[in-house]
MMTF fields as JSON, N, C-alpha, C and O atoms, coordinates in Angstrom:
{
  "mmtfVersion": "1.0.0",
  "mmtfProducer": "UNKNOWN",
  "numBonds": 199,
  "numAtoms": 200,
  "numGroups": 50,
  "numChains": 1,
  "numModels": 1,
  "chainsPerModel": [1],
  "groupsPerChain": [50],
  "chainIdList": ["A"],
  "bondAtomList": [4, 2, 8, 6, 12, 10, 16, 14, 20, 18, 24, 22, 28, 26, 32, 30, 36, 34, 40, 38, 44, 42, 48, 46, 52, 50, 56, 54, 60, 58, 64, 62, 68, 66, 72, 70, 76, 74, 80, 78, 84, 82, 88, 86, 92, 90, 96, 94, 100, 98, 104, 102, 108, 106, 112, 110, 116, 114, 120, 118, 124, 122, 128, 126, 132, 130, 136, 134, 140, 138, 144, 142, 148, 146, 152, 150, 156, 154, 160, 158, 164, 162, 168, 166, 172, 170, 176, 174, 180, 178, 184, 182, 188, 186, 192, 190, 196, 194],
  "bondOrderList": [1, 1, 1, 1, 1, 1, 1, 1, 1, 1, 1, 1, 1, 1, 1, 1, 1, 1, 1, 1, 1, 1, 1, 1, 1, 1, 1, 1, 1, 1, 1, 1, 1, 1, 1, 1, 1, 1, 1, 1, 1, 1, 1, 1, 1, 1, 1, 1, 1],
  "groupList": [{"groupName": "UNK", "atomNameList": ["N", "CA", "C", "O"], "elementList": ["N", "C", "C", "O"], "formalChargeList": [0, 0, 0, 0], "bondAtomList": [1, 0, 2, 1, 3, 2], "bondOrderList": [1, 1, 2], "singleLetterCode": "X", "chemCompType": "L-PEPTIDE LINKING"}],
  "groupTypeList": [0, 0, 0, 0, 0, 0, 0, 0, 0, 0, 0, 0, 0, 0, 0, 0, 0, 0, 0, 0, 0, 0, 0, 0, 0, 0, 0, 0, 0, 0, 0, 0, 0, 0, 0, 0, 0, 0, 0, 0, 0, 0, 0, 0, 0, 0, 0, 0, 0, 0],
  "groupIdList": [1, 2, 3, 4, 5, 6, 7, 8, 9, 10, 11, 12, 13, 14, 15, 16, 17, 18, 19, 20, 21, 22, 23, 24, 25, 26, 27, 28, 29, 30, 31, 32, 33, 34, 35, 36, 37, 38, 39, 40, 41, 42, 43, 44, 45, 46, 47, 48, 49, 50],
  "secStructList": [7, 7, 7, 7, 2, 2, 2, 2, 2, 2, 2, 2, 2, 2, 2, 2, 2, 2, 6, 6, 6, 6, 6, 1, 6, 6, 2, 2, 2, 2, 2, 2, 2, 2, 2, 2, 2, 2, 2, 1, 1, 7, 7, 1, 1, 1, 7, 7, 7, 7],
  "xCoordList": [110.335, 110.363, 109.775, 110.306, 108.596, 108.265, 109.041, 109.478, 109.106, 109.325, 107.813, 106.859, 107.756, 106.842, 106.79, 107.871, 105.762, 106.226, 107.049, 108.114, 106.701, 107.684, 109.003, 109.759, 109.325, 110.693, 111.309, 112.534, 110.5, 110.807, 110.922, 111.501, 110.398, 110.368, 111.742, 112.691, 111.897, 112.712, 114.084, 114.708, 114.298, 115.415, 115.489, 116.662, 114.488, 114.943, 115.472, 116.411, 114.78, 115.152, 116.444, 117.103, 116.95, 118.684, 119.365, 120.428, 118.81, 119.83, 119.694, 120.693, 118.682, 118.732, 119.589, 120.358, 119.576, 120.701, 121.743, 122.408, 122.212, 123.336, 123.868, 124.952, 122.956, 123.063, 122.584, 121.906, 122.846, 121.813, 122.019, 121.342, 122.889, 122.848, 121.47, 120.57, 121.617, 120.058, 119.16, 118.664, 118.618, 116.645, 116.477, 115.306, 116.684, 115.814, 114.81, 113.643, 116.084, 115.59, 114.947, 114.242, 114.941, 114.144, 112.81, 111.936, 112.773, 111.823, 110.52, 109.625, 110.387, 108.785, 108.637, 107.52, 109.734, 109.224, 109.317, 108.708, 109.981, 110.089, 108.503, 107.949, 108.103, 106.929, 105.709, 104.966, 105.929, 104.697, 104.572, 103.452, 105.208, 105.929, 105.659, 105.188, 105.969, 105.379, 103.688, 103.036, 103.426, 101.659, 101.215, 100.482, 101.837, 101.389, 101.012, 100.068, 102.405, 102.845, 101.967, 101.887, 101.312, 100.711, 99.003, 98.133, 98.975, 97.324, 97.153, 96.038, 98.169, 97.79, 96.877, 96.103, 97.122, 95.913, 97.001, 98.068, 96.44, 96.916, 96.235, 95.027, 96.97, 96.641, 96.577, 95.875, 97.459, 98.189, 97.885, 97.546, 98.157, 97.986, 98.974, 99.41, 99.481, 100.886, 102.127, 102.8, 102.522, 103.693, 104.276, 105.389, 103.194, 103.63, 104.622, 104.512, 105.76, 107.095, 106.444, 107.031, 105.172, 105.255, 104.785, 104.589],
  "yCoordList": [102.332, 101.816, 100.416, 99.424, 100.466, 98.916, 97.795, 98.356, 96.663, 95.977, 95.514, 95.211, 95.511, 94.807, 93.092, 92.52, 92.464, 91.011, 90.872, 90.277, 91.401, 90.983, 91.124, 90.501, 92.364, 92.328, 91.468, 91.364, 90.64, 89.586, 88.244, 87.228, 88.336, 86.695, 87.147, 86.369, 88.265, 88.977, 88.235, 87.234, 89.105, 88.721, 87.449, 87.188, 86.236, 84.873, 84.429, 83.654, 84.994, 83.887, 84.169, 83.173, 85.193, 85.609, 84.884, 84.331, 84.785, 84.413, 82.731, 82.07, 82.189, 80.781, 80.481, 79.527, 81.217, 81.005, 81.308, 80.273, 82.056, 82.436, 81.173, 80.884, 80.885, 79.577, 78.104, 77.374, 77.811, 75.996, 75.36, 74.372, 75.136, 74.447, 74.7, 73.91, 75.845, 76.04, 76.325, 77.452, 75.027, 75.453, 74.661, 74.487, 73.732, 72.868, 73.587, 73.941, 73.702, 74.86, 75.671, 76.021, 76.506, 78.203, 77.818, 78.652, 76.605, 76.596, 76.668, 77.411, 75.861, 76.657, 78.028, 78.517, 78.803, 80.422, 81.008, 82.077, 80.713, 81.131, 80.64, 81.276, 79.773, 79.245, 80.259, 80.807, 80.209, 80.923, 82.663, 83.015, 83.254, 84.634, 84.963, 86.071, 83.849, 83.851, 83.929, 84.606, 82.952, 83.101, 84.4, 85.167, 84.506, 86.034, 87.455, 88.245, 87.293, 88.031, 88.342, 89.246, 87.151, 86.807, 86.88, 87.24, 86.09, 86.182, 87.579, 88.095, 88.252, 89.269, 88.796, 89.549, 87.498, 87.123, 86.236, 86.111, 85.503, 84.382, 83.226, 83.26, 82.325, 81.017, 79.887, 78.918, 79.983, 78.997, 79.458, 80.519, 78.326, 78.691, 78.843, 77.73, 79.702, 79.867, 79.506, 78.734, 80.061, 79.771, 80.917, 81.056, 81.783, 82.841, 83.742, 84.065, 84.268, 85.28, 86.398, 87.069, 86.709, 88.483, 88.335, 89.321],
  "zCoordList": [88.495, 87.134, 87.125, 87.624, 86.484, 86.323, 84.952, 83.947, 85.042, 84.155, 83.478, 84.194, 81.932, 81.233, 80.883, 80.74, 80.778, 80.937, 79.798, 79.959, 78.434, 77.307, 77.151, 76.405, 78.242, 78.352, 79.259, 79.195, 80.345, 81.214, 80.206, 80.589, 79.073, 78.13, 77.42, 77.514, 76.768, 76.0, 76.81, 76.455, 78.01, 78.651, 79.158, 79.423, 79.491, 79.835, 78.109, 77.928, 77.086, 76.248, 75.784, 75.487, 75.651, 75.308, 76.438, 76.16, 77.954, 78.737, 78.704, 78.991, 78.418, 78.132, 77.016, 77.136, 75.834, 74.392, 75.213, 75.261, 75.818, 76.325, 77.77, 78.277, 77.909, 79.137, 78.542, 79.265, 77.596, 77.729, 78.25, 77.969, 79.307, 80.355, 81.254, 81.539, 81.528, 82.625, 81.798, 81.806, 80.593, 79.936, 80.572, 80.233, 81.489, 82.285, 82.987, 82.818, 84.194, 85.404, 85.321, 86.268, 83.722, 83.591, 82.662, 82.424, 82.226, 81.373, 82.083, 81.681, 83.196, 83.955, 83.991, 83.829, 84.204, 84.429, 83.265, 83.291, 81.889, 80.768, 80.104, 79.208, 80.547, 80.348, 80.379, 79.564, 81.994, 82.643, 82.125, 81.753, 82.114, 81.771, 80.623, 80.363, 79.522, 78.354, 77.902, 77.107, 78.782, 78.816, 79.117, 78.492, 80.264, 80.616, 79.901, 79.867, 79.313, 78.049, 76.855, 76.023, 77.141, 75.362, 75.466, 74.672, 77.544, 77.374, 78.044, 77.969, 78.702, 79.445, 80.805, 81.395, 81.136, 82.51, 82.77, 82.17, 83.998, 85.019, 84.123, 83.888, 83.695, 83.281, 84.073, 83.785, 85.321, 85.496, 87.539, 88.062, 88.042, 89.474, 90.49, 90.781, 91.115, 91.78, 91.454, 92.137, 90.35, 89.319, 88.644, 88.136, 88.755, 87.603, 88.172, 89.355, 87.324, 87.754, 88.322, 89.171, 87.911, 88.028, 89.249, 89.959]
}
């Protein structure tokens, strides 16, 4: 079973509302994941979740 990236943004951003203590920490990978998501490519250079 693969995961899709939107369901990887989907699920950081409920668990960040559900955590605000940790948007520090998750916001680079909520970041990157998101781009992903949206450009469908690598934006970014050795960072990305997937």
């Amino acid at each position: 079973m693969s995961v899709r990236e939107d369901q990887i943004v989907r699920e950081l951003s409920h668990y960040i509302y559900a955590h605000p203590d940790e948007q520090m920490a998750l916001m680079p990978v909520y970041d990157a994941a998101r781009d992903h998501a949206q450009r469908g490519t690598f934006t970014h250079s050795r960072r990305c979740p997937s």
